[in-house]
KEKE-43780 format. One record per atom (N, C-alpha, C, O): x, y, z. Coordinates in steps of 0.05 Angstrom, whole numbers, plus 5000, padded with zeros to 4 digits. Example, Ala and Ser with C-alpha at 12.3 -4.5 7.8 and 13.67 -1.06 7.14 Angstrom:
526448865156;524649105156;526449345156;528549345169;525749555142;527349795143;525850015157;526850235161;
! end
This chain:
458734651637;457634401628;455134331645;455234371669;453334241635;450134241650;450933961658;452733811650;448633911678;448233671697;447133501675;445333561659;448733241679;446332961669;443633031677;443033201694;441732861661;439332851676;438632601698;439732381697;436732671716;436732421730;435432241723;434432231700;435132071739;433731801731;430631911731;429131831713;429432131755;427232211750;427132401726;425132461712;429032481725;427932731702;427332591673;425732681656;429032321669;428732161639;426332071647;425531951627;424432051666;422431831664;419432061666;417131991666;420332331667;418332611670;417332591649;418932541631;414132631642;412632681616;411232891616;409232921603;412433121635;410933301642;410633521611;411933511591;409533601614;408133851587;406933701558;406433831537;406833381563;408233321528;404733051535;404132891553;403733111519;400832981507;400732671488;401532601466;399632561506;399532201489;396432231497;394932341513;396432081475;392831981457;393231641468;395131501461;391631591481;391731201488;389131191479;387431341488;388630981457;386630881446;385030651464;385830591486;383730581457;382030471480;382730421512;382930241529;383030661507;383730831534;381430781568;382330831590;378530671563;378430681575;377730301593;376530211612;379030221576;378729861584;380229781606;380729951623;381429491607;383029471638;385529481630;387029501649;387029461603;389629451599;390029811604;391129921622;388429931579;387830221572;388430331603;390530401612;386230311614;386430431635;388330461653;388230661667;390030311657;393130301676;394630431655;395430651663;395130391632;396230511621;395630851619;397830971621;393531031617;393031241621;392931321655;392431551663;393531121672;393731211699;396631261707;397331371728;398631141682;401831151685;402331381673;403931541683;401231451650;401431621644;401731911653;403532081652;399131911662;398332191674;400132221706;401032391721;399831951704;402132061747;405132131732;406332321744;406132061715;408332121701;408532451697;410532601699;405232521690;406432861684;405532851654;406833011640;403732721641;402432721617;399432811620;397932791639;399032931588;397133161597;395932841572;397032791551;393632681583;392432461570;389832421566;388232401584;389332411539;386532331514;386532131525;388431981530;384232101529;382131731530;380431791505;378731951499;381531601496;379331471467;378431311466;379731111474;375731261458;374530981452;371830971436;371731191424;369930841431;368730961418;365730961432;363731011420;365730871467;363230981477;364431311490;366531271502;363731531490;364331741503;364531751533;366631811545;361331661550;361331541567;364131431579;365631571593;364531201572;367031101584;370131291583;371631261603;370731431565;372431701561;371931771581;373331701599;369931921586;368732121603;370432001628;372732031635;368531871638;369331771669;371731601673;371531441692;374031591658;375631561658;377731831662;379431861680;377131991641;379432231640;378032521660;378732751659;376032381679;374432521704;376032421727;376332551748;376932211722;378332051745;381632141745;382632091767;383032221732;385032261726;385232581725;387532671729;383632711721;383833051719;383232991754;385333071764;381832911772;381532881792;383832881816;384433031834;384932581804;388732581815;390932671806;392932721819;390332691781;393332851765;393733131748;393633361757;394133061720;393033281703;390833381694;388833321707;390233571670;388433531662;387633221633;389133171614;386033141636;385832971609;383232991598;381333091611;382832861565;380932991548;381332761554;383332631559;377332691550;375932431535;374632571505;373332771500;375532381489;373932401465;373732131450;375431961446;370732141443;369331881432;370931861398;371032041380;371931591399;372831581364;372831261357;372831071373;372631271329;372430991320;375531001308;376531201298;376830771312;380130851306;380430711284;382630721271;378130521275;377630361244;376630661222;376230621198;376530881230;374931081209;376131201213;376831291235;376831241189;379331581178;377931711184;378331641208;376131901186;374532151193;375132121212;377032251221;373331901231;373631981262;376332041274;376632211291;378631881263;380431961279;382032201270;384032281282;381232291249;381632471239;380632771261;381932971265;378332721269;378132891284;378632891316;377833061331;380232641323;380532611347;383532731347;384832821367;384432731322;387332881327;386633231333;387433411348;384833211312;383933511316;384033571337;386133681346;381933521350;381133561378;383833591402;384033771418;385133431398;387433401417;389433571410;391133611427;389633711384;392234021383;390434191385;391334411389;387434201382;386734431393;386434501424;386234711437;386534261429;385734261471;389634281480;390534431497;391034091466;394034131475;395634301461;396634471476;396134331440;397834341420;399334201408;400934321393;399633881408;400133751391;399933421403;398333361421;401533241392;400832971409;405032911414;406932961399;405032831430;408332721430;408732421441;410832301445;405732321443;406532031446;403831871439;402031951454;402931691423;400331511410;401531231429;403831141432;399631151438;399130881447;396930741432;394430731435;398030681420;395330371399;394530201419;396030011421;393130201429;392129991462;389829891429;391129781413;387629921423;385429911425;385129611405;386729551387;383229471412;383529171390;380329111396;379129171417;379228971371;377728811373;377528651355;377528711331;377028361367;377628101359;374627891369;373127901389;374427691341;372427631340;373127301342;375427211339;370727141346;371326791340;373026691370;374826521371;372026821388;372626681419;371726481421;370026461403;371826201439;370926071441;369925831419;368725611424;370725951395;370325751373;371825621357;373825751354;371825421344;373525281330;374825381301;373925531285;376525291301;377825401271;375725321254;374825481238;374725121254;373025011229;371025171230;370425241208;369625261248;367425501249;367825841243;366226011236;370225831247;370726191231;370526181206;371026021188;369026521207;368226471177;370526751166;371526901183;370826781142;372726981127;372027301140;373727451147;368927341140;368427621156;369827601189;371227771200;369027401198;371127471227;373227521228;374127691244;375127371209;377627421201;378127741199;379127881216;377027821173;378028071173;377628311190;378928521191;374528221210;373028461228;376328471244;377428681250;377228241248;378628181276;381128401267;382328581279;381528261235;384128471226;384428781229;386428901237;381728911220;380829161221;380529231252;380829471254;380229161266;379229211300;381729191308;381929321329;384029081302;386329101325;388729171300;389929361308;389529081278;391829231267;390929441241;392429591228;388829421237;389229671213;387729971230;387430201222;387029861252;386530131267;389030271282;388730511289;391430141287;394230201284;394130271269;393630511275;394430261242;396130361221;393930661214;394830871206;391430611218;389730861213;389631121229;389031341221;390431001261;391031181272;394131391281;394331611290;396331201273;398331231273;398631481251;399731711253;397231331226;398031531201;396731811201;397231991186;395131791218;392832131221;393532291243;392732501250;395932071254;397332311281;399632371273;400432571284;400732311263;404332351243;404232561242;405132661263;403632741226;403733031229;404433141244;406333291242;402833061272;403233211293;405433061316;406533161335;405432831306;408532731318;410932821309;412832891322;410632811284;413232951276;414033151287;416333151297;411833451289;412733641307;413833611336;414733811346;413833461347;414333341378;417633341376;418933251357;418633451395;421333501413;421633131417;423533011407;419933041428;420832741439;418632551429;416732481444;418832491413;415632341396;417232031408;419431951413;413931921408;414731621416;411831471416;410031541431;411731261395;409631051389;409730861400;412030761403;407530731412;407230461425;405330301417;403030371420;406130051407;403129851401;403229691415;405129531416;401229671429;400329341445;399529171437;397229131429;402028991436;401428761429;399628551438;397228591438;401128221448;400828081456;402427851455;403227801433;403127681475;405027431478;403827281463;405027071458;401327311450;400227051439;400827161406;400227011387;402227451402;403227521374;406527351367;407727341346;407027271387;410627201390;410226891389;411126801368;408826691406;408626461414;404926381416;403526501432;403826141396;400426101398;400226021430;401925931446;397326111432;396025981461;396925591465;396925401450;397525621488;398325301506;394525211498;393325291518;393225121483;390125081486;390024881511;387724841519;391824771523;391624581553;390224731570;387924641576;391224991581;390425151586;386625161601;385525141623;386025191570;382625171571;381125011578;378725051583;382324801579;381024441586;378624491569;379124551545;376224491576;374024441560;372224741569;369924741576;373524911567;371325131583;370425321559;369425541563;370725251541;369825411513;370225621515;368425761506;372825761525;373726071519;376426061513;378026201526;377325891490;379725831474;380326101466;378526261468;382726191458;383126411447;383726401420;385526271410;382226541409;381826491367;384726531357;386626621370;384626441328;387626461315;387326681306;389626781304;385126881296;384127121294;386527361305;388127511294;385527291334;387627521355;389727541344;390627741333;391327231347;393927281357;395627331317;397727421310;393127221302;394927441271;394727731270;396027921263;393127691278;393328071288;394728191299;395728401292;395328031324;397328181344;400028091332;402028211340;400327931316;403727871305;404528131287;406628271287;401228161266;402328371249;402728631256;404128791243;401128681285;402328891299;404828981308;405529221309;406728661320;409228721331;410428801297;411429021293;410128621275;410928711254;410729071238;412329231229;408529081242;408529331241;410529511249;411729641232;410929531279;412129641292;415029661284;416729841280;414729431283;419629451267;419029651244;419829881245;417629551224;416729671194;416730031212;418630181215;414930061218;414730361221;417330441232;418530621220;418230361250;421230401264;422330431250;423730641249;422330211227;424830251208;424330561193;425830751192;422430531185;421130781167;421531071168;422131221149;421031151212;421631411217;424831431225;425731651231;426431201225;428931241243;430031511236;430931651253;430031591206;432431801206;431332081219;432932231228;428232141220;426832321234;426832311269;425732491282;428132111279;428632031313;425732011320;425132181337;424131881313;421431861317;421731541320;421831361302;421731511361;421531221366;418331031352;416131121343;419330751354;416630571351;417230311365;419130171357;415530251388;416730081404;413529901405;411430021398;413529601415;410929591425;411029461445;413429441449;409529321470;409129171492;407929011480;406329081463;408628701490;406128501492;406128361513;407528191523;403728491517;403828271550;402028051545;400328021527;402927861570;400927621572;399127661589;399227871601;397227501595;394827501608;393727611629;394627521651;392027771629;391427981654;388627851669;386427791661;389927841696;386327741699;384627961707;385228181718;380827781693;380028021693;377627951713;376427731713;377328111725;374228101740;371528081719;369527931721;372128221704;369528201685;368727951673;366627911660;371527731681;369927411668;369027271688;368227031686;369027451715;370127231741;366327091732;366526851726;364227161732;361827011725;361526791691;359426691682;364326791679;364626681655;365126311663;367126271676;364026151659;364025941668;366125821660;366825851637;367925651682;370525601681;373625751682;375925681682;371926031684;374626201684;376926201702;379326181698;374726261737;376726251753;377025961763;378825901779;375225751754;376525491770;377925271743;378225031745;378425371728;379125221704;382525341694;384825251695;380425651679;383625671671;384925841680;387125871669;384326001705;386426161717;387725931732;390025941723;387625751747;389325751758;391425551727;393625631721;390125341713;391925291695;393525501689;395925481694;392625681680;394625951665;396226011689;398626011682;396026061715;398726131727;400625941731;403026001734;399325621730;401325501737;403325441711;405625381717;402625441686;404925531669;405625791666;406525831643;405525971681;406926241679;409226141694;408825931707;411426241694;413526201710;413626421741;414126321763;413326631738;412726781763;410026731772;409026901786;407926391763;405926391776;403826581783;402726591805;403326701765;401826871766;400727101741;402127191723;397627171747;397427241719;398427581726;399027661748;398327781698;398728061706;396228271730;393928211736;397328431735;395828631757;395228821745;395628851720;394128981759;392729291762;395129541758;394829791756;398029361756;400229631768;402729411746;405129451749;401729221727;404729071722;405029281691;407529311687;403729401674;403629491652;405529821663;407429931652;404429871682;405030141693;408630281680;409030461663;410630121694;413230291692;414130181665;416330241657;412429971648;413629911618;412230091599;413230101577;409630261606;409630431588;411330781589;412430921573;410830801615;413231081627;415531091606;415931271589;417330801611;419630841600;419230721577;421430641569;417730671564;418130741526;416530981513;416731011489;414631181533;414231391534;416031521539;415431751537;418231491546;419231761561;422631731546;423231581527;424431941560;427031921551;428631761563;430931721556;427231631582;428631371591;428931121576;430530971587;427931031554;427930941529;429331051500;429730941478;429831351511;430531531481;432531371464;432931491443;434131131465;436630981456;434230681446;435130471437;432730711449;431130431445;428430521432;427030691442;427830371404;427230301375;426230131362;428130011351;424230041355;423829761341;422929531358;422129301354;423229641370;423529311400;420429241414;419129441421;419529031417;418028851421;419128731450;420928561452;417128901479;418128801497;416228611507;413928691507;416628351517;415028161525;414328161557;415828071574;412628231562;412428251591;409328031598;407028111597;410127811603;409027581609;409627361628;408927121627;411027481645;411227301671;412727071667;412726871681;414027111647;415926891631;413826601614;414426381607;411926721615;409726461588;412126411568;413526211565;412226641556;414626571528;417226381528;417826221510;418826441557;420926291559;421225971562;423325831560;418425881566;419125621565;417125461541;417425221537;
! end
């Protein structure tokens, strides 16, 4: 009778290839840095190359090897050929991370969105899930241990606290967070869809990451970060390393019993 596996061997991604879509941003990026220390051979996608590049330069550097390739994840062609690309450089894909979103109508009022923001926002964060999901299937199916992940958002489960913002005009649009709901939705739907093929579909939504890139955004760091941690319950917003061991284990066989599920990792925002 063979040995259980261990706790390291369920959490090993060694030989087995995930595609993370906007792969090279600040969520993206921890996420392809968990990846690859895991033992994943990891695509950065996005659709400047540039940013691919020096991303999956940084990671062939400390870990494996990883492909950058430039793709638009709203265009069937393009990602049509980003799957390409990735069974011809690996031989197939065994794990998709949907990281990639874009969302329009920051800072502005409901009464000011117009119907085109609406839908850019729709197309930029959930039908580029469903576009890219459906042009890698093929090659998930073939996978020993296939496993999908969409990133959500806490603001898909529960709307923004707008207290929060006080007056600093970087409200978060209703745009996002229908997007990100229909994503967690999605996710059950597809779950349900592949169950009898054992082809997991799980997604993360985390809450709020802080970012350096707003620290010159007026009001950010003296307005609403600290508002935003002080309704977090662990006081604090996410890090550089909090995304890290929640994508491993819904990547990996450390999750292989878990399906459908929508994990909230938000510092407890949701719970109260």
């Amino acid at each position: 009778m063979s040995e259980p596996p261990t706790v390291w061997d369920l959490f090993d991604l060694t030989g087995r290839t995930a595609v993370v879509t906007g792969g090279p941003g600040q969520l993206g990026s921890q996420l392809c840095d968990a990846l690859a220390e895991a033992g994943a051979n990891v695509v950065v996608t996005s659709r400047t190359y540039e940013d691919c590049e020096a991303k999956a330069r940084e990671l062939s550097s400390q870990y494996g090897e990883a492909l950058p390739v430039a793709a638009d994840v709203t265009d069937e062609d393009s990602v049509e050929e980003l799957v390409e690309t990735t069974v011809d450089v690996f031989g197939g894909i065994d794990i998709l991370v949907n990281n990639a979103y874009h969302a329009t109508g920051y800072g502005r009022s409901f009464e000011e969105l117009t119907k085109e923001e609406w839908a850019e926002t729709l197309e930029g964060t959930l039908t580029q899930a469903f576009v890219t999901t459906q042009a890698a299937l093929p090659e998930i199916r073939e996978s020993d241990a296939p496993s999908i992940v969409n990133v959500g958002s806490h603001y898909g489960v529960v709307p923004p606290d707008q207290r929060v913002y006080g007056d600093t005009g970087i409200n978060n649009p209703p745009t996002y967070g229908a997007a990100k709901a229909g994503l967690i939705q999605f996710t059950r739907w597809l779950a349900s869809y592949l169950h009898q093929e054992r082809i997991r579909v799980n997604a993360i939504s985390p809450g709020g990451f802080y970012s350096e890139a707003m620290e010159d955004v007026e009001g950010y760091t003296e307005t609403f970060v600290p508002n935003y941690e002080e309704r977090t319950m662990l006081g604090r917003m996410g890090d550089d390393t909090d995304l890290k061991g929640l994508i491993v284990y819904l990547a990996s066989d450390a999750s292989k019993w878990m399906t459908g599920q929508n994990v909230v990792l938000d510092g407890g925002w949701t719970v109260w």
